[in-house]
C-alpha positions as CSV (number, residue, x, y, z in Angstrom):
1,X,0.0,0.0,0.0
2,X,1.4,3.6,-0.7
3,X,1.6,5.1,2.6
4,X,2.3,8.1,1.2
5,X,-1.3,8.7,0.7
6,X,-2.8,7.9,3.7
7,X,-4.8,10.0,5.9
8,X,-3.0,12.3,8.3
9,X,-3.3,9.0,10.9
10,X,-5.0,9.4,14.4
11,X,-1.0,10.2,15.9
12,X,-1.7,13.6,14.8
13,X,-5.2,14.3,14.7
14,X,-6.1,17.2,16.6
15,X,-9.1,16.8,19.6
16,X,-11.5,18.7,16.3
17,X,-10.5,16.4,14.1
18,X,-11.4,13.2,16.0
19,X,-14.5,14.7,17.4
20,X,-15.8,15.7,13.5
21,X,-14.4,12.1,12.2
22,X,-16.4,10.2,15.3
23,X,-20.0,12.7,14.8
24,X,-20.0,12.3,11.3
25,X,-19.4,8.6,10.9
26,X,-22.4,8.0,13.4
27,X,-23.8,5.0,14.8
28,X,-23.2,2.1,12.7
29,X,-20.3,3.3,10.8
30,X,-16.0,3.4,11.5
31,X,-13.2,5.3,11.0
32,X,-10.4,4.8,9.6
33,X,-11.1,2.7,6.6
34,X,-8.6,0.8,4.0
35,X,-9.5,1.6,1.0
36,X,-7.2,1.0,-2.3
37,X,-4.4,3.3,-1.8
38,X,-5.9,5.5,0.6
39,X,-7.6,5.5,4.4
40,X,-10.8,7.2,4.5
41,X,-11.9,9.0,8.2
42,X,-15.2,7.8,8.3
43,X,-17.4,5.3,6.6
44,X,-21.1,5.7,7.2
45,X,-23.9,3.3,7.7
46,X,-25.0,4.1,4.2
47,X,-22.1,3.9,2.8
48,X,-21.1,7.3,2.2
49,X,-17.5,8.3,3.2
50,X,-16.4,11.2,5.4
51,X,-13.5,13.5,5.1
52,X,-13.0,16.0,7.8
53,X,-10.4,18.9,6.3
54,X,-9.5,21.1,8.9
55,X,-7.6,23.1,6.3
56,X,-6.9,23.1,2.4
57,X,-8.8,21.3,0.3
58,X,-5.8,20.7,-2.1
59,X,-4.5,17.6,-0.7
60,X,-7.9,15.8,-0.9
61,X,-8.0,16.6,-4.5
62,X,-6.3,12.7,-5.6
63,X,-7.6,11.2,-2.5
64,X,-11.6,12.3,-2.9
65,X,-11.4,11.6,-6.9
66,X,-10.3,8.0,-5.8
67,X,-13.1,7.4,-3.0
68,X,-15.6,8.8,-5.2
69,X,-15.5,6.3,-8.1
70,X,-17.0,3.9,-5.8
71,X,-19.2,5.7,-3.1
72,X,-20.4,9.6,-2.1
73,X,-17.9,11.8,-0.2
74,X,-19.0,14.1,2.7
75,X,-15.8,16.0,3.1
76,X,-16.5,18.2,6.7
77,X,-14.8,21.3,7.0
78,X,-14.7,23.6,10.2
79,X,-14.6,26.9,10.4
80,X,-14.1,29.1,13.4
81,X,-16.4,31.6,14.1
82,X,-15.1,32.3,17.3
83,X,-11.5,31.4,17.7
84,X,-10.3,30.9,21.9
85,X,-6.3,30.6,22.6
86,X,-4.9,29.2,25.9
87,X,-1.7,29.1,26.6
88,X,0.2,26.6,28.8
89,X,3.4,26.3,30.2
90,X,5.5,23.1,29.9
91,X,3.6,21.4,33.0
92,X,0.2,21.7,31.6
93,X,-0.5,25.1,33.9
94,X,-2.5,27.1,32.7
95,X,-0.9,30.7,31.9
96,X,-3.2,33.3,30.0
97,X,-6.3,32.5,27.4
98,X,-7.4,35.0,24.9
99,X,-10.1,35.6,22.1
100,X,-8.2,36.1,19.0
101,X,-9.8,39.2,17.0
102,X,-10.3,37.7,13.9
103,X,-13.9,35.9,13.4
104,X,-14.7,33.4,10.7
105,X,-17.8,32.8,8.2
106,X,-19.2,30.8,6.0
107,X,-17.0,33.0,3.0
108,X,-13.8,31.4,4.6
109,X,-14.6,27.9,3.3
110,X,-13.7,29.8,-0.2
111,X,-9.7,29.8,1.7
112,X,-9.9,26.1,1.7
113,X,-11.3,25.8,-2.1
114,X,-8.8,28.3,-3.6
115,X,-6.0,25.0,-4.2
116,X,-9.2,22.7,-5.2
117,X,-11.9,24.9,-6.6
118,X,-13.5,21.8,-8.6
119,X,-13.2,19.2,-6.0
120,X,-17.1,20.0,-5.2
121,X,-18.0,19.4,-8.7
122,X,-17.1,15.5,-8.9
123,X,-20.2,13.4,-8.8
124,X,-20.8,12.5,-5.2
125,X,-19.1,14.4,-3.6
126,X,-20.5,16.7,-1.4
127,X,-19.2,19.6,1.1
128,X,-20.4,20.4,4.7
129,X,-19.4,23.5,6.5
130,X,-19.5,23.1,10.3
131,X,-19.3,26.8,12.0
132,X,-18.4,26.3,16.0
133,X,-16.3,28.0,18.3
134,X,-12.7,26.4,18.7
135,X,-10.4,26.6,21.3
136,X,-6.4,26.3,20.1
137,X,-4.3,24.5,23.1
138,X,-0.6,25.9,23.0
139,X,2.3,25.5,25.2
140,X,5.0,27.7,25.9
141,X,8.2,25.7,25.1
142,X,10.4,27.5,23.1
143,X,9.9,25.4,20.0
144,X,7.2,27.2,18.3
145,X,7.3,30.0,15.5
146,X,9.3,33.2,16.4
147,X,6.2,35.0,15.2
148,X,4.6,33.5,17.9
149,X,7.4,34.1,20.3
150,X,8.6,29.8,20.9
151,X,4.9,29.4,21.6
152,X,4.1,25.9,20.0
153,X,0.6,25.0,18.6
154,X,-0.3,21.4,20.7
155,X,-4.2,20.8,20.3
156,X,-7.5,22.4,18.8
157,X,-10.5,21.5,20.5
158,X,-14.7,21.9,19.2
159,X,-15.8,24.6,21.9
160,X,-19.4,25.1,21.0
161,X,-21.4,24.1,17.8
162,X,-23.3,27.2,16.2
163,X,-25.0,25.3,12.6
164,X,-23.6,23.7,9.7
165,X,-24.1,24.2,6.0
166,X,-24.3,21.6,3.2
167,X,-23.5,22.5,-0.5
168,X,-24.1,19.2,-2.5
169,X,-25.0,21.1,-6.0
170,X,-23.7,24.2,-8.0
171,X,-26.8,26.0,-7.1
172,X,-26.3,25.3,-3.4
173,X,-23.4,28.9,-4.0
174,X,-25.9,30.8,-5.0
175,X,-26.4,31.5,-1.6
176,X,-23.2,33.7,-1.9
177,X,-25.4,36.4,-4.4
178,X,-28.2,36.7,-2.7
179,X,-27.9,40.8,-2.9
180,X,-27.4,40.2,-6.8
181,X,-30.5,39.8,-9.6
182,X,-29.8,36.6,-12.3
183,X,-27.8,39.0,-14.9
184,X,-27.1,41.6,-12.8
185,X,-23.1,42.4,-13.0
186,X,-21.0,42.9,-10.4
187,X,-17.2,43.5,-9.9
188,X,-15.0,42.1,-7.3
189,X,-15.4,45.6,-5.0
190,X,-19.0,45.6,-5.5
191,X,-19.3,42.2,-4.1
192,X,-17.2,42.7,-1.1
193,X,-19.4,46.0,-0.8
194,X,-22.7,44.1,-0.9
195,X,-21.5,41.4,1.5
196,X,-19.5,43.0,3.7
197,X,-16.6,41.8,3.4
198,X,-13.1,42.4,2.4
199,X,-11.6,42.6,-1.5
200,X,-9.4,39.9,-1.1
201,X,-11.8,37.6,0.3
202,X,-13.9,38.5,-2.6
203,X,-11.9,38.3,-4.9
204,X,-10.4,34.7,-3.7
205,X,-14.3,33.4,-3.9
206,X,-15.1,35.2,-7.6
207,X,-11.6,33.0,-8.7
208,X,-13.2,30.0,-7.1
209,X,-16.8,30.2,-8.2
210,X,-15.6,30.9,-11.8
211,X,-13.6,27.6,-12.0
212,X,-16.8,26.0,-11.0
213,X,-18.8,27.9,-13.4
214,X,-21.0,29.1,-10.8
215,X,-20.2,32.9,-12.5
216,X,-19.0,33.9,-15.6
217,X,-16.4,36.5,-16.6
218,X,-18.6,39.0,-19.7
219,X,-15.6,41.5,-19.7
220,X,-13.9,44.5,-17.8
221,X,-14.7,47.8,-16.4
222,X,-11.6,50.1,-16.7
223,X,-9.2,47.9,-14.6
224,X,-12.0,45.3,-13.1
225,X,-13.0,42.1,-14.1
226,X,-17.0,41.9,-14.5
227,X,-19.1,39.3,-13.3
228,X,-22.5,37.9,-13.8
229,X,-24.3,34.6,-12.1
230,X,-24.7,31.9,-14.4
């Protein structure tokens, strides 16, 4: 078998990981499953496999084509509304926690998509957003990043559950341009405008919904590229 493709093995799966691969399997079903080259998280019940991606969806993109051939593929992706850090010293005491400023949304899955924008197209294969609170477990041992002053990252836990979304068809990203009318065109500003958020994020979902020919590019207006929903 080519171990090289395996799943990231439970070793290194964080607390969220396991906790998404055991919920989503459900009753009935089990995790870590041989399949051909690859180890799926979860098998369902009915059959249906499940992939928990924490982050990019770029290293699914073999893996996911391969699983789908012969069954559907949930893959689960989290995404942290509310993001808590704690902090621990080398003995497990607690030092300082802290709510980092940034907050997540249902427009960050588009992050994840940018390496593997037409992973969500392949027949049975379907994507579920789960937005929670998470709580990030490091320790201060002097190993970690400098940006993060030797702080190491150790564990990421599911803090609270808030709703999850399934997209299982194109039309399911409509939901994205809801402030636009069918043939109404729209530039990358004037969607971060309309849905409040910022250009780059906008910009990174307009790239990713146009490889999935959810919008199409009609032209440009002085420097910008123009949209309109397909």
């Amino acid at each position: 078998m080519n171990t090289r493709n395996k799943s990231i093995g439970t070793r290194n799966e964080s607390s969220l990981h396991k906790t998404l691969k055991f919920q989503y399997t459900g009753p009935g079903g089990k995790t870590e499953v041989e399949t051909g080259d690859y180890v799926a998280d979860g098998l369902r019940k009915d059959g249906e496999y499940i992939e928990v991606q924490t982050g990019s969806f770029g290293p699914l993109k073999k893996k996911v084509s391969e699983l789908a051939k012969n069954a559907k593929v949930r893959i689960i992706h989290p995404i942290a509304i509310i993001k808590k850090i704690e902090v621990y010293d080398t003995k497990g005491n607690l030092l300082y926690r802290r709510k980092s400023p940034s907050r997540g949304s249902l427009w960050n899955l588009f992050d994840a998509l940018l390496s593997a924008p037409e992973l969500p197209l392949l027949r049975g294969v379907s994507v579920e957003v789960v937005l929670a609170d998470i709580t990030e477990k490091r320790i201060k041992d002097g190993k970690g990043s400098w940006r993060r002053k030797g702080i190491s990252k150790q564990d990421k836990l599911l803090s609270a559950y808030h709703e999850s979304v399934i997209f299982s068809k194109k039309n399911d990203y409509m939901r994205f341009f809801v402030p636009f009318k069918k043939g109404e065109e729209f530039t990358v500003s004037l969607l971060a405008q309309k849905a409040g958020i910022k250009t780059e994020m906008a910009r990174k979902a307009l790239y990713v919904l146009t490889k999935m020919k959810v919008v199409t590019r009609v032209g440009k207006k002085g420097h910008a590229w123009v949209y309109t929903r397909n």
